[in-house]
C-alpha positions as CSV (number, residue, x, y, z in Angstrom):
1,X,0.0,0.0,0.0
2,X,1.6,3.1,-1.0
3,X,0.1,6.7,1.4
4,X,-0.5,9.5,-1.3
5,X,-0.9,12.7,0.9
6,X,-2.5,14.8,-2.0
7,X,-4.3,13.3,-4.6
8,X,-5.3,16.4,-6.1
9,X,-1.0,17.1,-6.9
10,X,0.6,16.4,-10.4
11,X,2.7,14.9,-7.8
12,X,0.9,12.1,-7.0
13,X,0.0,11.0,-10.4
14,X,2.7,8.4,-10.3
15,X,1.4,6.6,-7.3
16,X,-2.2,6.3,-8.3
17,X,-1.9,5.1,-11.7
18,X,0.4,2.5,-14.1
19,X,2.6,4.0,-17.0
20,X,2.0,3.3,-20.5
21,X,4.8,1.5,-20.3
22,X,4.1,-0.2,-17.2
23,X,0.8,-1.6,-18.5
24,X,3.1,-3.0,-21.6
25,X,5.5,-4.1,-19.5
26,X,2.6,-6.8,-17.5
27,X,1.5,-7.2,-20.6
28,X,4.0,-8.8,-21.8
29,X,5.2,-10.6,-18.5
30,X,1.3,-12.2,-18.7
31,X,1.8,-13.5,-22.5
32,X,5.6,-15.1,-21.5
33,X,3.4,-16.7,-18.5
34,X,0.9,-17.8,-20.9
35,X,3.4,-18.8,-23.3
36,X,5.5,-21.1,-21.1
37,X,2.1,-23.0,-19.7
38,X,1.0,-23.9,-22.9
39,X,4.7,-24.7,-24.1
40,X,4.8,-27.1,-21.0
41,X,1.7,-29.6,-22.6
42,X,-0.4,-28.3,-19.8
43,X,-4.1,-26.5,-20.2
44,X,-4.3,-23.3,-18.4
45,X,-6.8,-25.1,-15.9
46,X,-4.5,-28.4,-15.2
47,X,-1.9,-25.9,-14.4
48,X,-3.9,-23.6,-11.9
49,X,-5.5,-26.9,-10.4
50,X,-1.7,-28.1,-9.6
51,X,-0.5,-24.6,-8.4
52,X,-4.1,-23.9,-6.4
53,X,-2.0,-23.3,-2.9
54,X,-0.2,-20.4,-5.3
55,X,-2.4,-18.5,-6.7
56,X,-0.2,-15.7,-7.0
57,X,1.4,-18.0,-10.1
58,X,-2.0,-17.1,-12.1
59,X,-3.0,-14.3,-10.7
60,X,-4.5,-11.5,-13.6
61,X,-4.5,-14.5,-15.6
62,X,-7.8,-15.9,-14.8
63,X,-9.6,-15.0,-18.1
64,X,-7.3,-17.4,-19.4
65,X,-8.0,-20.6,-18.4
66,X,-10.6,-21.6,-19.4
67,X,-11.3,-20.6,-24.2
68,X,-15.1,-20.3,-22.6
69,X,-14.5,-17.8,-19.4
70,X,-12.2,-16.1,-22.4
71,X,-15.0,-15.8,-24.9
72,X,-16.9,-14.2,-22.4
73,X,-14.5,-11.8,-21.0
74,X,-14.4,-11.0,-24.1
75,X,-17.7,-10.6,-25.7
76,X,-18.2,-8.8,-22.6
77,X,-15.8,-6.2,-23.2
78,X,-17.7,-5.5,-26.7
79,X,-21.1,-5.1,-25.4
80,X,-19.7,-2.9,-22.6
81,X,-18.1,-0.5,-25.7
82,X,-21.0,-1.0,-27.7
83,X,-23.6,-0.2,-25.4
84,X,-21.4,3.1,-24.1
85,X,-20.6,3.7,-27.7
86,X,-24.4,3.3,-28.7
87,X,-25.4,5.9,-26.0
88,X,-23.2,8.7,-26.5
89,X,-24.4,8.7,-30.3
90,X,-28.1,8.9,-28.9
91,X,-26.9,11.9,-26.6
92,X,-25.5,13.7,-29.3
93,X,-28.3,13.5,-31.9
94,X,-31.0,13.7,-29.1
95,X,-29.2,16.7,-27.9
96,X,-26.0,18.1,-29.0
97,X,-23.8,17.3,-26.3
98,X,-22.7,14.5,-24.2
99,X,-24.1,13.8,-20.6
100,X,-20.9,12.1,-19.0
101,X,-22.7,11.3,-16.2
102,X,-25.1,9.3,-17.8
103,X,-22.0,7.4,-19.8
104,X,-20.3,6.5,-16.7
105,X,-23.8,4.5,-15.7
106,X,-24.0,2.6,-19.0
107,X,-20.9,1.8,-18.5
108,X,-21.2,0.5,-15.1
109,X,-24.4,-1.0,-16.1
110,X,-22.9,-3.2,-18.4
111,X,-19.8,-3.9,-16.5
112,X,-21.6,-5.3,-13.6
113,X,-20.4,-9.0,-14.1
114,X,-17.0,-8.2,-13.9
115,X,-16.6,-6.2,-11.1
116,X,-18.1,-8.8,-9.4
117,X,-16.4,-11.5,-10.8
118,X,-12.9,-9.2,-10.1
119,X,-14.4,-9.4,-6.4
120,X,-14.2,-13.2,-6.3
121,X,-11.3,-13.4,-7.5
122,X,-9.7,-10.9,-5.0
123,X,-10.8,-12.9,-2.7
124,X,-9.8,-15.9,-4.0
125,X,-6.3,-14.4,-4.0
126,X,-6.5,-12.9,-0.2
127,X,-4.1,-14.2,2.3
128,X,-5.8,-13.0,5.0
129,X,-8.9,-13.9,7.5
130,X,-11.8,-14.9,5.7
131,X,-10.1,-14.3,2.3
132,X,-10.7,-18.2,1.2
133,X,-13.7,-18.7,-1.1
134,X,-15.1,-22.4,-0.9
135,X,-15.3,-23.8,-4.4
């Protein structure tokens, strides 16, 4: 956990939120992770059912492995930009301008399912009391 005094500083910036290259850089990391499992012979689901006391060896990988949890992440993802995409287009031929407000709901609207699937999975990952999820 990293204490940001101001939040509202140019300052802070850095310890709120990933670099582009940062994001790349995990990128990356994830597809050599991905890489190597399937390289091994193993499905993405034998090899988090052998590592399932270390979860931190999957962890931000979970999309992955399973192709059907993928296709949905997925096609999930679409419909999310679709629908936001879909109602900023009605805003501006309804009125002219576009109610942000009313984007950030659609959005959250339609990215319901994985917040609370990124929930589970948290607490799939948490160490501490209570943290366990029986499957």
């Amino acid at each position: 956990m990293k204490i940001v005094p101001d939040i509202a500083t140019e300052d802070a910036m850095p310890d709120l939120y990933y670099t582009k290259r940062e994001i790349r850089a995990i990128k990356r990391g994830n597809c050599r992770i991905l890489m190597a499992i399937r390289a091994s012979g193993v499905t993405m689901n034998e090899f988090a059912q052998r590592h399932v006391s270390k979860t931190e060896l999957f962890m931000g990988l979970e999309a992955h492995l399973d192709d059907c949890i993928s296709n949905e992440v997925r096609m999930r993802r679409h419909q999310r930009t679709k629908s936001v995409l879909e109602e900023q287009s009605r805003q501006l031929i309804r009125s002219g301008f576009i109610d942000h407000a009313e984007l950030a709901r659609v959005s959250a609207r339609e990215s319901e399912w994985a917040r609370v699937r990124a929930r589970i999975i948290g607490q799939i990952h948490d160490d501490g009391p209570g943290g366990a999820v029986a499957c």
